[in-house]
C-alpha positions as CSV (number, residue, x, y, z in Angstrom):
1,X,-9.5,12.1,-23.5
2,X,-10.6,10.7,-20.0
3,X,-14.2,9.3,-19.6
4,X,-16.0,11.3,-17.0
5,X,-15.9,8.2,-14.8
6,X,-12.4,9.1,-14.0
7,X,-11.6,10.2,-10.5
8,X,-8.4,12.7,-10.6
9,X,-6.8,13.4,-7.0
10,X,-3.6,15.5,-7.1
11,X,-0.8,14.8,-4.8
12,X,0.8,18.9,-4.6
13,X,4.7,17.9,-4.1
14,X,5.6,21.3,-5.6
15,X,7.9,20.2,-8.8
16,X,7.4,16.6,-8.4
17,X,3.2,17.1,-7.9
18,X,1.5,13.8,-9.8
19,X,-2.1,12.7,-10.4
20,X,-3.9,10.0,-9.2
21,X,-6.2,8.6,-11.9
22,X,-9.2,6.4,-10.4
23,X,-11.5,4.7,-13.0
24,X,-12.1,2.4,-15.9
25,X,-9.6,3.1,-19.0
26,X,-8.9,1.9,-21.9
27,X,-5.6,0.9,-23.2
28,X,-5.0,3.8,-25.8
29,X,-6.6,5.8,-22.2
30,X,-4.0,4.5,-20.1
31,X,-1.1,4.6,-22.2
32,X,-2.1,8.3,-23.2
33,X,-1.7,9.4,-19.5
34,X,1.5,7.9,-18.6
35,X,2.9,9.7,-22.3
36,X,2.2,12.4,-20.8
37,X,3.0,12.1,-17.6
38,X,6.8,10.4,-18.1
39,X,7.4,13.2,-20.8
40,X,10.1,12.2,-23.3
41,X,12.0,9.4,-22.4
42,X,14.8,6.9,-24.4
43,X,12.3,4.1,-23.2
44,X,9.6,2.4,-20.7
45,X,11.1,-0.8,-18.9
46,X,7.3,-2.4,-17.7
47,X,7.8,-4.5,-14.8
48,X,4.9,-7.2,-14.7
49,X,3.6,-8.8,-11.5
50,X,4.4,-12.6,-12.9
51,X,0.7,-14.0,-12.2
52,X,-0.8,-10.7,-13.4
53,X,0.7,-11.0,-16.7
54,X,0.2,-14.5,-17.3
55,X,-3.8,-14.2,-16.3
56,X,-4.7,-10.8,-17.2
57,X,-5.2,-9.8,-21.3
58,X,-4.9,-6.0,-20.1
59,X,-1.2,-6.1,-19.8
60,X,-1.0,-6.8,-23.1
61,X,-3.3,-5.0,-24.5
62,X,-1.4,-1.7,-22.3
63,X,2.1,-2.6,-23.6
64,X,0.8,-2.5,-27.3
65,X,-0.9,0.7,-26.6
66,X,2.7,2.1,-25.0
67,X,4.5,0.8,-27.2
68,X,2.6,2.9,-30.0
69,X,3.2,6.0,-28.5
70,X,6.8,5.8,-26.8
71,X,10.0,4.6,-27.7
72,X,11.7,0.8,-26.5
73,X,8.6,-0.4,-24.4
74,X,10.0,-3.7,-22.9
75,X,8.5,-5.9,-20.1
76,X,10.1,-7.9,-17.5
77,X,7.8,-10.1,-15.2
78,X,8.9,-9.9,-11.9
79,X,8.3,-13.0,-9.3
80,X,4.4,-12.9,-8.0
81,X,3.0,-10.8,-5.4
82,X,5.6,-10.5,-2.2
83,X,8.6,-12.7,-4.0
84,X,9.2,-9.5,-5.6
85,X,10.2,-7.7,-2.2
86,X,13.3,-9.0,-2.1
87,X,16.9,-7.6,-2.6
88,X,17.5,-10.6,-4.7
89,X,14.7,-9.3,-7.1
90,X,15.5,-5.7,-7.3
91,X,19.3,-7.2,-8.8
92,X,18.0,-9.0,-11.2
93,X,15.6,-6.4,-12.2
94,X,18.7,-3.8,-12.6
95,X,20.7,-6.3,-14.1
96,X,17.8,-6.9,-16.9
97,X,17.2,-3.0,-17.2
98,X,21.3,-2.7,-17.8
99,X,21.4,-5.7,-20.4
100,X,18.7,-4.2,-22.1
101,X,20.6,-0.5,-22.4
102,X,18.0,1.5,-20.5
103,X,19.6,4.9,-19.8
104,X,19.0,7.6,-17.6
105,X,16.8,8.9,-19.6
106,X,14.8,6.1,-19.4
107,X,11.6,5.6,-17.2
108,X,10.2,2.5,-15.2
109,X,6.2,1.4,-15.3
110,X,5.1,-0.7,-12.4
111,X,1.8,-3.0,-13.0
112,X,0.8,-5.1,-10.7
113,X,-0.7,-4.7,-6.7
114,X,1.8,-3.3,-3.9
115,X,4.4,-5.0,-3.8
116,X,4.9,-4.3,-7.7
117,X,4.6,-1.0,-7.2
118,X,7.3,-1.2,-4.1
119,X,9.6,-2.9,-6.4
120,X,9.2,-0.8,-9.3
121,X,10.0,2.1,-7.2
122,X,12.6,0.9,-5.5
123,X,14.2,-0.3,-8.7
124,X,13.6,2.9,-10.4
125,X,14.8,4.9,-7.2
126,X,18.6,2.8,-7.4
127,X,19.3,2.4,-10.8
128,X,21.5,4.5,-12.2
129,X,21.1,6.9,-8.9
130,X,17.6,7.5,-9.7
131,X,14.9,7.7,-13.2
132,X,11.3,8.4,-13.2
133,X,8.7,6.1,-13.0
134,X,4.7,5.7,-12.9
135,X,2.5,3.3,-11.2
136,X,-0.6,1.0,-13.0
137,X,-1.8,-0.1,-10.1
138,X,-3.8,-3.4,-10.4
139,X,-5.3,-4.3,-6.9
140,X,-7.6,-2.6,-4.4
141,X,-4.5,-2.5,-1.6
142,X,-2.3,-0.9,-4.6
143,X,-4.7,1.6,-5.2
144,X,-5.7,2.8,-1.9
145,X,-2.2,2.8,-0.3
146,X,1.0,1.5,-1.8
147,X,1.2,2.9,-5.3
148,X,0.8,6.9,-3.6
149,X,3.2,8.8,-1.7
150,X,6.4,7.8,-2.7
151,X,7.8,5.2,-0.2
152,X,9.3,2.3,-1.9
153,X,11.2,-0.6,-0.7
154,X,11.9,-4.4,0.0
155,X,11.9,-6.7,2.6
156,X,14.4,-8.7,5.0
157,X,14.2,-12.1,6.5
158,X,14.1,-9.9,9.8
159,X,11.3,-7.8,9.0
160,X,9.3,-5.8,6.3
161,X,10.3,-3.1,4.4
162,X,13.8,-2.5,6.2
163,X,15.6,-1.3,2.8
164,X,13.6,1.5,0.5
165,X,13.4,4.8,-0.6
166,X,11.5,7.5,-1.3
167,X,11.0,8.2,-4.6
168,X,7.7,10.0,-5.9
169,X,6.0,8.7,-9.2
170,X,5.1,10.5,-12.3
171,X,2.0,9.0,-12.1
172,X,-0.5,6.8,-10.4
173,X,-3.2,4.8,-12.6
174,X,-5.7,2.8,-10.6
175,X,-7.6,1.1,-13.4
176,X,-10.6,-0.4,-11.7
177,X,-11.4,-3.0,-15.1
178,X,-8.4,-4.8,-12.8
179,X,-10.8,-5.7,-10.1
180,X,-13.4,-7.4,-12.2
181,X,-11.0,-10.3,-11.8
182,X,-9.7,-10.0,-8.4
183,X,-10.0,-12.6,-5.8
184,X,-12.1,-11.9,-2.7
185,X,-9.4,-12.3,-0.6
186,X,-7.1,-10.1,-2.1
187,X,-10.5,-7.5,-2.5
188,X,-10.6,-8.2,1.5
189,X,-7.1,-7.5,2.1
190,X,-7.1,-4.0,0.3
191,X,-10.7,-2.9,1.9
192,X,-8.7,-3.3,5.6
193,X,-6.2,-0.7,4.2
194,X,-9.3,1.8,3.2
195,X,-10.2,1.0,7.2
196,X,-7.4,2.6,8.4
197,X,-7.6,5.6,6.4
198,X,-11.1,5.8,8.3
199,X,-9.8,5.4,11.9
200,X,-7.7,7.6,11.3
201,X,-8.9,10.7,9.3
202,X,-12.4,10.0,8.4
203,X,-15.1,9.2,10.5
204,X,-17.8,9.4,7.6
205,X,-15.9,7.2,5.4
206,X,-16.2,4.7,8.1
207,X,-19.8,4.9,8.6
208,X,-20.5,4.6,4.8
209,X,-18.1,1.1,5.2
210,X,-20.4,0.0,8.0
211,X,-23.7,0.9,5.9
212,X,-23.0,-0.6,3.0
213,X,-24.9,-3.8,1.8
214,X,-24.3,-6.0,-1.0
215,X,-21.2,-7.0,-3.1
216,X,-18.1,-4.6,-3.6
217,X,-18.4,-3.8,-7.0
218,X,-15.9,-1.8,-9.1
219,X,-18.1,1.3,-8.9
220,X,-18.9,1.0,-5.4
221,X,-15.5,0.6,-4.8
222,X,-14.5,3.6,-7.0
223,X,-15.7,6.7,-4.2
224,X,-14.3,4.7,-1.2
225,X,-11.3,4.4,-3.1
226,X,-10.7,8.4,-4.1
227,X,-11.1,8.8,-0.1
228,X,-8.8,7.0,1.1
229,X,-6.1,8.2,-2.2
230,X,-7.3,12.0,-0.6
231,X,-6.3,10.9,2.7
232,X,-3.3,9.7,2.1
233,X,-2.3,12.5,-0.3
234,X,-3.8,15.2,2.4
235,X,-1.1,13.3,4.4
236,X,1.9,12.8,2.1
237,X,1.7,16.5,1.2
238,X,2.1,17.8,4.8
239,X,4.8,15.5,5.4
240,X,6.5,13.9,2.8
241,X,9.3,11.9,4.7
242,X,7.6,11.0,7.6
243,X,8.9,13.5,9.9
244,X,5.5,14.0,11.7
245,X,2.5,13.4,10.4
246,X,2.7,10.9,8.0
247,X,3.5,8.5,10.5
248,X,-0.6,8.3,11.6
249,X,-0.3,6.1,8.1
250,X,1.4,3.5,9.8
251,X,-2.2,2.7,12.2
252,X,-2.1,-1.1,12.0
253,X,1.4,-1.9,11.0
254,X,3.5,-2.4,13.9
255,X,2.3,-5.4,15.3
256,X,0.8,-6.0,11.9
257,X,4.0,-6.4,9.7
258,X,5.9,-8.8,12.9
259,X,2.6,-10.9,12.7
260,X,3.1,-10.8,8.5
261,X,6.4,-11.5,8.3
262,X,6.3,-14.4,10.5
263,X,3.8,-15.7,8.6
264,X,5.7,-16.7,6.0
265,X,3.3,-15.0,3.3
266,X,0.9,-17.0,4.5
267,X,-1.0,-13.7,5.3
268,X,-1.6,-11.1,3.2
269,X,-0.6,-7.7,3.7
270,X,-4.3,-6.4,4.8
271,X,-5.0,-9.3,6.6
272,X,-1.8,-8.4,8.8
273,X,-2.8,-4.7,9.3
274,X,-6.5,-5.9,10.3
275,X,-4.5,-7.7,13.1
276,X,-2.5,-5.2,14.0
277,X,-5.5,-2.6,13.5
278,X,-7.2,-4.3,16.7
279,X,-4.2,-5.0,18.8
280,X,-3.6,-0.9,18.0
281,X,-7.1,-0.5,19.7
282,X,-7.1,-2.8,22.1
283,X,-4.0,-1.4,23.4
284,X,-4.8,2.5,22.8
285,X,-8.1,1.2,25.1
286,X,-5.7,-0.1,27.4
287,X,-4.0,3.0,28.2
288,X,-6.7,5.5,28.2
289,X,-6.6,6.8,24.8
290,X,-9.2,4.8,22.6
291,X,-12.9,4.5,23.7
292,X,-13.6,0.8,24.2
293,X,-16.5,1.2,21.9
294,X,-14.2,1.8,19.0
295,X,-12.2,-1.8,19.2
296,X,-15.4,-3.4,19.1
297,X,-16.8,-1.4,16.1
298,X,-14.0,-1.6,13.9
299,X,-13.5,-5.4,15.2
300,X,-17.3,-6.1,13.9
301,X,-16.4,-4.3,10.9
302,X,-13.2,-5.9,9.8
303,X,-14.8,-9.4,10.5
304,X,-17.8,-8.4,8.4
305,X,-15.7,-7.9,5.9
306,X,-14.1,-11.1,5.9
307,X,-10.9,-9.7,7.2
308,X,-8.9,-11.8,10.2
309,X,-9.3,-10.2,13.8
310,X,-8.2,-13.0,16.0
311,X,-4.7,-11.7,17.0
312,X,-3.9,-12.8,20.5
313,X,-4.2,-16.2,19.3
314,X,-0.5,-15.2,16.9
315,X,1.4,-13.3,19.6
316,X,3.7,-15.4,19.7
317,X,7.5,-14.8,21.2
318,X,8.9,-14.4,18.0
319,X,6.3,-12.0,16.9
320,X,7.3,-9.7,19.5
321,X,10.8,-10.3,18.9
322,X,9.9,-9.4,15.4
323,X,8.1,-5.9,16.7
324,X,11.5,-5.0,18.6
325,X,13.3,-4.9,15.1
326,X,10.5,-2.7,13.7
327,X,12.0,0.3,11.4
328,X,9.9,2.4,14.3
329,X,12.1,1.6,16.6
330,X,13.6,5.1,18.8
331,X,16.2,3.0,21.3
332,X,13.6,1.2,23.8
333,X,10.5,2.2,22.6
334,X,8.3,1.7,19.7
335,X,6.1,4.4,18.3
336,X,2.0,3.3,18.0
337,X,-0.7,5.2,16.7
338,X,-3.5,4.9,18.4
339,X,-7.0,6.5,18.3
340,X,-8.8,9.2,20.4
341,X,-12.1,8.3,18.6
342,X,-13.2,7.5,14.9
343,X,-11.2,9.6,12.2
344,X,-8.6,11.0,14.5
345,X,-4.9,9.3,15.5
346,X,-2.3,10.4,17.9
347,X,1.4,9.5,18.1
348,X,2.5,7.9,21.5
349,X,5.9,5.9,22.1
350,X,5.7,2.7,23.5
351,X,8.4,0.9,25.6
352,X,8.7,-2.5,24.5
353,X,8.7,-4.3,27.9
354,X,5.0,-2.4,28.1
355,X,4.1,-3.9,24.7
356,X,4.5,-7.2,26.2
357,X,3.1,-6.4,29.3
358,X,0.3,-4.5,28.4
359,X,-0.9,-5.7,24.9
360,X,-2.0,-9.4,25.6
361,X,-4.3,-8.9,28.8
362,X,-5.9,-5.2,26.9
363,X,-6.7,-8.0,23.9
364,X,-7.7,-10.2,26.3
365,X,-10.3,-7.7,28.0
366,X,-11.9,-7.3,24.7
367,X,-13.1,-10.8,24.2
């Protein structure tokens, strides 16, 4: 049995409906979910963020605990953080899940932050055409954003996420004992992602961001957490594919992923989309749509929250280059979300030639 700590938000895909489970768990707790979630299966491959399992007893302690309860619980540590994003990865991955006779009756458990969870999708989207898997998901950005809703995928050198699927979980575990240990940055990085859920769908969730005072502890974190999973479940069950609506999810990420990838990983996912979060405004400001007011608020905010906001100074040619290869791309133009005021986001298509024109003087003006 769950503790009455635990948070459960259900994402309503009709046949392929899942739970999101937000708390602290034990090992026999955790493992007891995903058996029943993932059902009878001829075995669990685990796929380990590398650092995470080498630093954190929890794994361990989780795979003994699966392992008791399901049949041929392996693990396979896959390269740290964004190394795992590759093409490169996801064939050794299959190559290992092969050698090791996993069938299609098998299942896949992702642990580890978001790019884990995009590989372990991905993986478990291509292998053998397709088996289940379920998400522990070990870091605040993997909680409030990657590990739901079903897109998975890699990178390129020419831009992020170019090659994925979707493919929905059987289950999403957010086990907050994870963030006990995890770095501020990385606790930084996944508050911007609970930002944009704000902008764009919840204006009171954004004022309780501004208000609060004092350290982000597990529990804090725990309600701001469940809001943004409700968002982005409200979201995913509307529109699964990203034929309308879901799209409002990518706030942030346009000229966020071209200033992450040509970073080199030097910037972390959420430090990108803070970026691309004010360059969103500045330009939404710039074109009528967003109240000036607004960049400056959620500019203060990011910043407070130690989060970078200082993107003119990285538009660079090659970041716009990278923005014209975006996977938003419709022929000349580029769709943004922008928005109308706090908690609300509208679609507009942006042609690139205006992105250049407009987007460093409207940055510029907010200074």
């Amino acid at each position: 049995m769950l503790g009455a700590i635990v948070i459960t938000v259900p994402v309503p895909l009709g046949d392929r409906r899942y739970d999101v489970s937000i708390g602290s768990f034990s090992a026999a707790q955790e493992a007891e979910v995903l058996a029943q979630a993932l059902g009878r299966v001829s075995g669990v491959a685990v796929l380990v963020d590398g650092l995470l399992a080498q630093i954190s007893p929890r794994v361990a302690a989780l795979v003994s605990a699966l392992s008791a309860r399901m049949p041929a619980v392996r693990c396979f540590d896959l390269p740290a953080g964004e190394a795992a994003k590759t093409l490169s990865a996801i064939e050794a991955t299959c190559q290992w899940l092969a050698q090791n006779g996993y069938d299609r009756g098998a299942a896949i458990l992702g642990v580890g932050g978001g790019a884990a969870s995009d590989h372990a999708g991905f993986a478990a989207a291509v292998y053998l055409r397709g088996i289940p898997f379920a998400v522990c998901s070990t870091t605040l950005l993997g909680m409030v954003d990657a590990s739901v809703g079903g897109k998975t995928g890699v990178d390129l050198p020419a831009g992020k996420n170019l090659v994925g699927a979707f493919h929905q979980p059987r289950a999403v575990i957010a086990d907050l004992g994870f963030l006990e240990t995890l770095p501020v940055r990385e606790q930084a990085a996944g508050l911007a992602e609970v930002v944009k859920a704000a902008l764009i769908a919840d204006a009171p969730l954004l004022a309780t961001l501004e208000a609060h005072v004092g350290p982000w502890t597990p529990q804090a974190l725990e309600p701001v957490i469940a809001a943004a999973v409700r968002i982005k479940a409200d979201v995913v069950t509307e529109d699964e594919r990203e034929g309308g609506r879901r799209a409002i999810l990518n706030f942030g990420h346009t000229v966020g992923h071209a200033v992450e990838t040509e970073s080199n990983l030097g910037l972390r996912h959420g430090e990108a989309v803070s970026l691309g979060m004010v360059a969103a405004l500045a330009l939404g400001a710039a074109r009528g749509v967003t109240p000036p007011a607004l960049v400056g608020r959620a500019a203060r905010l990011l910043a407070r929250l130690n989060l970078p906001v200082d993107v003119a100074a990285r538009l660079t040619p090659a970041v716009f280059a990278r923005i014209e290869v975006d996977k938003k791309r419709r022929s000349d133009k580029v769709r943004f979300v922008f928005c109308p005021g706090p908690g609300q986001a509208v679609l507009q298509d942006v042609g690139l030639d205006e992105i250049r024109a407009q987007l460093p003087p409207a940055l510029a003006a907010q200074v």
